[in-house]
C-alpha positions as CSV (number, residue, x, y, z in Angstrom):
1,X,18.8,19.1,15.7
2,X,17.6,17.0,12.8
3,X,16.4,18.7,10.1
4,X,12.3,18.4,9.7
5,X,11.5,15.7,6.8
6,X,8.6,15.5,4.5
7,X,5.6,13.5,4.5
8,X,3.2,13.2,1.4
9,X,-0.4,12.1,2.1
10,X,-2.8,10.5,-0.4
11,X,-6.7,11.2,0.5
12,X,-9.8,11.2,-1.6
13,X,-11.4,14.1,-2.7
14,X,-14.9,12.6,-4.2
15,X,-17.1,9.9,-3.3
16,X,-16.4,6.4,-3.6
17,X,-18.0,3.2,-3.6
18,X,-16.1,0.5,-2.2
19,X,-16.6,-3.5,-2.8
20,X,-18.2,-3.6,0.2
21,X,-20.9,-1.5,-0.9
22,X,-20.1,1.5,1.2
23,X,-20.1,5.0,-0.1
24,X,-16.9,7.4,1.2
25,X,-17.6,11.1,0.5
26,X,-14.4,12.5,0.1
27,X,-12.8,15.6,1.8
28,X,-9.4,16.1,1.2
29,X,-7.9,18.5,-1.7
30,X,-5.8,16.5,-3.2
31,X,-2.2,15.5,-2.3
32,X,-1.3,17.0,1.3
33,X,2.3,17.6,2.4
34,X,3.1,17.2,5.6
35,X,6.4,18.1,7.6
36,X,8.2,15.9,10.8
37,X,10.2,16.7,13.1
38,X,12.4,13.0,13.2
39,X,13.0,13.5,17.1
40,X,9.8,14.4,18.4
41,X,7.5,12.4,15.8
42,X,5.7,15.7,15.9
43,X,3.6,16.6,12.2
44,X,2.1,19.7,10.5
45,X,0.6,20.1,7.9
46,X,2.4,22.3,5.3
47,X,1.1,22.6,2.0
48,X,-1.7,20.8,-0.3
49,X,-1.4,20.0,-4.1
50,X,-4.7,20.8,-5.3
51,X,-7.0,19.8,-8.0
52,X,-5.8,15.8,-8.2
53,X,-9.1,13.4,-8.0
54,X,-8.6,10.7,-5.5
55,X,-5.2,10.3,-5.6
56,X,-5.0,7.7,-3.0
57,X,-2.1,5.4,-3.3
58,X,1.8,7.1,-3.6
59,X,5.1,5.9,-4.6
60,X,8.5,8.3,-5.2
61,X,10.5,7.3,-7.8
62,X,13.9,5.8,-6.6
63,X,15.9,9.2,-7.5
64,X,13.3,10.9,-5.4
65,X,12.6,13.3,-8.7
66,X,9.0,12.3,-9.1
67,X,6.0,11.1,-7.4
68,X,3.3,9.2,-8.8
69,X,-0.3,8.8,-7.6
70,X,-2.8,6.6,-8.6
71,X,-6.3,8.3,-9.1
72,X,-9.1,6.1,-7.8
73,X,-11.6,6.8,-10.5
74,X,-14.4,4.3,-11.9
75,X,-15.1,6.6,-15.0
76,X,-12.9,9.4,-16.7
77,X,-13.7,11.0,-19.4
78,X,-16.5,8.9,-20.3
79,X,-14.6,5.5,-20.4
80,X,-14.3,2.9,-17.6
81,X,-11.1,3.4,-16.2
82,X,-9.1,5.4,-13.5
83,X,-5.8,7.2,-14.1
84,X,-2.5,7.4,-13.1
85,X,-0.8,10.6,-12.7
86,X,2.8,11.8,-12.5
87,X,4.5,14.3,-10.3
88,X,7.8,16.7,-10.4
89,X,9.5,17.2,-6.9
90,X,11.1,19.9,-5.7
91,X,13.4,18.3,-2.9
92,X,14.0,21.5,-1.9
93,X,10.8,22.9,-0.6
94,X,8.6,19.8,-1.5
95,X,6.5,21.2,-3.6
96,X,5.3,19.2,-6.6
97,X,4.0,20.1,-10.3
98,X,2.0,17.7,-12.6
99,X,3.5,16.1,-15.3
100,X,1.4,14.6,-17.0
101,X,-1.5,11.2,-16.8
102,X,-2.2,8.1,-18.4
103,X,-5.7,6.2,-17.9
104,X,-4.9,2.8,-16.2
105,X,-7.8,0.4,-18.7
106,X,-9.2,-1.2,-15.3
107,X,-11.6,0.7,-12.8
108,X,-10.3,2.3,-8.7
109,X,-6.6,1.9,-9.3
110,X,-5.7,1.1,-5.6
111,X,-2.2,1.0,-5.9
112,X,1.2,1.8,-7.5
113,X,4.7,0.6,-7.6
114,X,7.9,1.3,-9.5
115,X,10.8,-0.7,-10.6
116,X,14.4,0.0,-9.1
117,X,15.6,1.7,-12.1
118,X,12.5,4.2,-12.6
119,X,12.0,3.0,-15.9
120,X,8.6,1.2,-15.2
121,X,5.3,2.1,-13.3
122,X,3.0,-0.7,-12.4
123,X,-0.8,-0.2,-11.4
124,X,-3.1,-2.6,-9.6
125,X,-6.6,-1.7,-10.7
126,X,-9.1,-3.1,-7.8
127,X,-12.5,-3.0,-9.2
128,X,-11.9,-4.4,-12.4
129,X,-8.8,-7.1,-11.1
130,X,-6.0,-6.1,-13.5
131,X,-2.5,-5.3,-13.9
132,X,-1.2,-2.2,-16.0
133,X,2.5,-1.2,-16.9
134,X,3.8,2.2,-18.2
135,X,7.2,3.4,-19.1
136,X,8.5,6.3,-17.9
137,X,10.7,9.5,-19.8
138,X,13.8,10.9,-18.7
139,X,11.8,14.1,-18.0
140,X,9.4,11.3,-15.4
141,X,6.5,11.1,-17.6
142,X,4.4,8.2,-17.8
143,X,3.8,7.0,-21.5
144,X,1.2,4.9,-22.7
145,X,0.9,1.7,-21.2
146,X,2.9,-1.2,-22.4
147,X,0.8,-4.1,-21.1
148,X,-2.5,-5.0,-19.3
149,X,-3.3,-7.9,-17.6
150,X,-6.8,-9.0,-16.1
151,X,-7.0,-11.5,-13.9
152,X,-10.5,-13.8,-13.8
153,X,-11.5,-15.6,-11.4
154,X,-13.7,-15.6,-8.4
155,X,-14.1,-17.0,-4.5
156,X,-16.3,-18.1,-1.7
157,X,-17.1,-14.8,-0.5
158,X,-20.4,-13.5,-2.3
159,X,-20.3,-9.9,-1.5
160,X,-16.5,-9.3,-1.7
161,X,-14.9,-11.5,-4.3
162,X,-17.7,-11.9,-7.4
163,X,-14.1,-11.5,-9.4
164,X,-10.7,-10.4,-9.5
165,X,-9.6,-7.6,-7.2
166,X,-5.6,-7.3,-7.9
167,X,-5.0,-5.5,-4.7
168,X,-1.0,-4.8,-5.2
169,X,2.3,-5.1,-6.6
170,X,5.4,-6.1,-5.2
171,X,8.7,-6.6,-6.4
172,X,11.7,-9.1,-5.6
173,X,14.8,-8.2,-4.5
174,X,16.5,-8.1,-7.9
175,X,13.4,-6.8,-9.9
176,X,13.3,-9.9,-11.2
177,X,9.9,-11.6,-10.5
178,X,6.8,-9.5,-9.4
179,X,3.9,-10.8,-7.2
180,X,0.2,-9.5,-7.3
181,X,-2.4,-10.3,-4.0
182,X,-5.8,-10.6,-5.6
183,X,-8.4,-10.2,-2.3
184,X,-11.0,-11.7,-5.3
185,X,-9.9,-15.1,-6.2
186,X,-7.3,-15.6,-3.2
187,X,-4.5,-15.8,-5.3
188,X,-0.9,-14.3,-5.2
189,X,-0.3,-14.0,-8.9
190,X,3.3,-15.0,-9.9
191,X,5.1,-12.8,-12.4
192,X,9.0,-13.0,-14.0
193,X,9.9,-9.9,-15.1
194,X,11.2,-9.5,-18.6
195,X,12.4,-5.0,-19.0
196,X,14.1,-6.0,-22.7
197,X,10.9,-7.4,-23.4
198,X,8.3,-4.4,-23.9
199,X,5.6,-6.2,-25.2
200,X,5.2,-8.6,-22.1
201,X,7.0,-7.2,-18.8
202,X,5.2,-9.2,-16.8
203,X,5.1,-12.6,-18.1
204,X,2.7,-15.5,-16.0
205,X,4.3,-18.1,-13.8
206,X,1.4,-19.1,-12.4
207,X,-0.2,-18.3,-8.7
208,X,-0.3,-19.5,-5.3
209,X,-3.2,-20.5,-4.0
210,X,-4.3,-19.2,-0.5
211,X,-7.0,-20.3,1.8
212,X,-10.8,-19.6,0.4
213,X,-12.1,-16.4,2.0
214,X,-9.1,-15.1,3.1
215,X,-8.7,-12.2,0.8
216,X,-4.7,-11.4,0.0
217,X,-4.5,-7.4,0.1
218,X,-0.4,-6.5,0.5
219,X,3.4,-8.4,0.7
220,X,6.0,-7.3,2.5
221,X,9.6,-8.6,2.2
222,X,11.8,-8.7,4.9
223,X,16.0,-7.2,3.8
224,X,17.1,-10.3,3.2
225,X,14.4,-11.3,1.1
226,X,13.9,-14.8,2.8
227,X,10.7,-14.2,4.1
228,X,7.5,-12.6,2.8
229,X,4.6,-11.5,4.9
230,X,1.3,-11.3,3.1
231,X,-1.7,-9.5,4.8
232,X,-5.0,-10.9,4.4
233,X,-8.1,-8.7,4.2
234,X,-11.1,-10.7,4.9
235,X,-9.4,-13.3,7.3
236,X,-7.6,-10.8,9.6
237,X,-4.7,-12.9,9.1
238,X,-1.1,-12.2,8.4
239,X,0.8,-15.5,6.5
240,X,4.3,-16.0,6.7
241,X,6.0,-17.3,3.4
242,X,9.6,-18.4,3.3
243,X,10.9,-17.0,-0.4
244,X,13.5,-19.4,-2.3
245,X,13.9,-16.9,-5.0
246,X,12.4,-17.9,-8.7
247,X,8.8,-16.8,-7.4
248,X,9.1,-20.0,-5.1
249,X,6.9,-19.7,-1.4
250,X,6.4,-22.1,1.5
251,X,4.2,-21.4,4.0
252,X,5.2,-21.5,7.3
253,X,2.6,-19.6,9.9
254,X,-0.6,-18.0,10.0
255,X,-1.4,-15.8,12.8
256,X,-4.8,-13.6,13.6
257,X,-4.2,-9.5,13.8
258,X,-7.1,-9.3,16.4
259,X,-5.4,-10.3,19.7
260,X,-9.1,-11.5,21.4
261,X,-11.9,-12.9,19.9
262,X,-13.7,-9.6,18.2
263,X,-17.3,-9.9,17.7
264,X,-17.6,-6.9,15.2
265,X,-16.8,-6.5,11.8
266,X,-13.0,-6.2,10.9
267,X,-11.1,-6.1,7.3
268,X,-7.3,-5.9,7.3
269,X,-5.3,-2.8,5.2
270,X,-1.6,-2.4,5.4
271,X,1.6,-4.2,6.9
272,X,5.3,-3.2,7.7
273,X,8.4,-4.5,8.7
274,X,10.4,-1.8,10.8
275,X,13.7,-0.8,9.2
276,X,15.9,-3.1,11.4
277,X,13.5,-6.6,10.7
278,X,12.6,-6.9,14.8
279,X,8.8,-5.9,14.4
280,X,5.9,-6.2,12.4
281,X,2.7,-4.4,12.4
282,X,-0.7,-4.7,10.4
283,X,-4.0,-2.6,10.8
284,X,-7.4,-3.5,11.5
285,X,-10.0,-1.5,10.3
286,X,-13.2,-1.8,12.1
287,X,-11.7,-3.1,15.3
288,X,-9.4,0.0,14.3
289,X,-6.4,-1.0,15.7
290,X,-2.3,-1.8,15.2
291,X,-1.0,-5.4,15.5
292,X,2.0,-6.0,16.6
293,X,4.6,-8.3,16.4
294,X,8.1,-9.6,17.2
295,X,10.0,-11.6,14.2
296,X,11.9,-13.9,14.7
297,X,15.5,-13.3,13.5
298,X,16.3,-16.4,11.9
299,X,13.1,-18.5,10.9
300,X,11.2,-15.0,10.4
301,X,7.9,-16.5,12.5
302,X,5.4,-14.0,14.2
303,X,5.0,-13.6,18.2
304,X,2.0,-11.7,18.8
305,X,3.0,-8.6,21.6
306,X,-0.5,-6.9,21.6
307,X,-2.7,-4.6,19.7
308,X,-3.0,-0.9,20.4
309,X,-5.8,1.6,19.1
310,X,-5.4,3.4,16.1
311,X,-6.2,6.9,18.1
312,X,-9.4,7.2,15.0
313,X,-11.5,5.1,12.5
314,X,-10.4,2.8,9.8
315,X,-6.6,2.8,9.7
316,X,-6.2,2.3,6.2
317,X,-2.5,3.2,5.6
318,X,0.7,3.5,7.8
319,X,4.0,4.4,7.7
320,X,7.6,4.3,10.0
321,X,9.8,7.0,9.5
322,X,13.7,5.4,7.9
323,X,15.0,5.7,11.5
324,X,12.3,3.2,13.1
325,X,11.7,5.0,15.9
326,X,8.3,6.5,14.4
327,X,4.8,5.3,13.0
328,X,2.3,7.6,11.3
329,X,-1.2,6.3,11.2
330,X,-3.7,7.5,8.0
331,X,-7.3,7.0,9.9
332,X,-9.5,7.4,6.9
333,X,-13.0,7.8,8.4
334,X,-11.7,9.9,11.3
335,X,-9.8,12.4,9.2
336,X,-6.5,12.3,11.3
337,X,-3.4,11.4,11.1
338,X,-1.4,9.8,14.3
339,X,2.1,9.6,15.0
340,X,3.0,7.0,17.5
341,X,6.5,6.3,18.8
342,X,7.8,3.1,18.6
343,X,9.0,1.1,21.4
344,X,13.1,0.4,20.7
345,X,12.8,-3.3,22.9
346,X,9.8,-4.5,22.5
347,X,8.0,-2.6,19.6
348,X,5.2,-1.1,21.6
349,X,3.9,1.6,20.5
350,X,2.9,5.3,22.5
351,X,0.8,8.1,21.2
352,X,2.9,10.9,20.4
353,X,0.2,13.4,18.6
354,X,-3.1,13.5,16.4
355,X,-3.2,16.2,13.4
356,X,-6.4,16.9,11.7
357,X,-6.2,15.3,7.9
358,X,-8.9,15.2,5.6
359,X,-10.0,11.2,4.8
360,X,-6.4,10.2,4.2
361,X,-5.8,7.3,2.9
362,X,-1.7,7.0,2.3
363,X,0.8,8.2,4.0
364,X,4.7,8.2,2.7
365,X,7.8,9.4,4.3
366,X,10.0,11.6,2.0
């Protein structure tokens, strides 16, 4: 029997107003820890790290010694900005202890990433459309902020992109160039990454320009970093990129993530590749459903399979478990979390359980 793994779950734990207007009133606790059982795909909840404000977007570091959490905050302390906060792990029993925080200089930081050596911490800041990068300690600290970048800007959707939104962060294969989806001026900003430089990690190579209205929110990269899928928010779109290396794209397919024509309202969230490269999914929120798609192995193209629903409302983030044979399901406005199995042959996917979760929002395996 395989021994149960953990899960760590973002959620917010105050209200927020989102670009669209729309108010959340938070009910998680702060930072929930689940454990799953990698042969049933069955979850419980097992402990909660209280007293963290909205910490709704997770990444471990690569020694799996600390966690980070981005706290989605349009004010602290007085100032306009959100914060990011850092995180011992015990491995052990998965308990965590705080650290320490930085403030991020750009309002709702959405989204955090690390580099491959644990040295750096990037946050996307989404209200305010900007890029922040901290150094970390041996002891996993986070120390003041190195550089800040805003992006400016601004697109054909009045009520969603009246400026910059940097959405994410993604990194290349060899941490050499990083890439930034701003849903606000439907750009993915192009960075070369410079560590020995600490006065301008990220330095600007440009962008690449995506369709007007289409709203880039998250990249994926498949292993062999040849192909890069980029989820679009306001389209319901996924684009498929080949990647030359040297922050070079070429786009090769755009495909819908609502598999009928959908009358309602719908924005895009996440996207993932399953560990072997065959599948691909993306959620919908408002049509609150899973896409799902077969890759091609050698040109990397989409082939729609169908769209399942989410078992709640507004699947913000998801998850598959390193063996591929799970997905877990953060429905925000339904306060659950689902665990589906996943289809070995053709990447459907079956209900396995629901678990009760307070407005989660991220959900990483351990």
């Amino acid at each position: 029997m395989e021994k149960d793994q953990f899960v760590f779950v973002g959620t917010y734990t105050q209200p927020i107003k989102f670009g669209t207007g729309e108010i959340l009133y938070g009910k998680g606790k702060g930072i929930d820890i689940l454990k799953f059982n990698p042969e049933t795909g069955f979850i419980k909840h097992f402990a909660t790290k209280e007293g963290v404000a909205n910490p709704s977007y997770l990444v471990f570091s690569n020694s799996k010694k600390y966690l980070y959490a981005v706290n989605e905050l349009k004010e602290y302390m007085g100032e306009a900005t959100g914060t990011v906060s850092a995180f011992r792990i015990d491995r052990n029993t998965g308990n965590i202890s705080f650290i320490n925080l930085q403030k991020t200089g750009g309002t709702d930081p959405c989204h955090v990433n690390i580099s491959k050596d644990d040295k750096y911490v990037f946050v996307s800041n989404f209200m305010s459309g900007s890029v922040c990068v901290f150094p970390t300690g041996e002891d996993g600290a986070l120390k003041e902020p190195v550089q800040f970048i805003q992006h400016e800007g601004s697109s054909v959707n009045v009520k969603r992109q009246n400026g910059p939104h940097a959405h994410s962060l993604t990194l290349d294969k060899n941490n050499d160039y990083a890439f930034v989806p701003d849903l606000g001026i439907d750009k993915l900003m192009i960075y070369k990454i410079d560590f020995e430089n600490h006065g301008q990690v990220l330095i600007p190579q440009g962008s690449l320009k995506l369709s007007p209205g289409s709203g880039p929110r998250h990249c994926e990269f498949d292993a062999s970093y040849r192909h890069c899928y980029l989820i679009n928010e306001l389209a319901s779109s996924i684009s498929v990129f080949d990647y030359g290396g040297k922050g070079g794209f070429e786009l090769k397919q755009t495909v819908s993530t609502l598999g009928e024509p959908y009358e309602g309202d719908n924005i895009c969230a996440d996207i993932h590749l399953t560990p072997n490269g065959r599948f691909l999914y993306g959620s919908n929120r408002g049509h609150n459903s899973i896409a799902i798609y077969n890759v091609d192995e050698h040109s990397g193209m989409l082939t729609y399979i169908n769209t399942i629903g989410c078992g709640g409302k507004t699947p913000r983030n998801f998850a598959i478990d390193p063996s591929g044979r799970f997905l877990l399901v953060a429905n925000q406005d339904s306060n659950n979390i689902v665990s589906f199995a996943i289809n070995e042959k053709d990447g459907t996917l079956s209900e396995v359980m629901r678990l009760e979760s307070p407005t989660p929002v991220c959900v990483k395996f351990f």
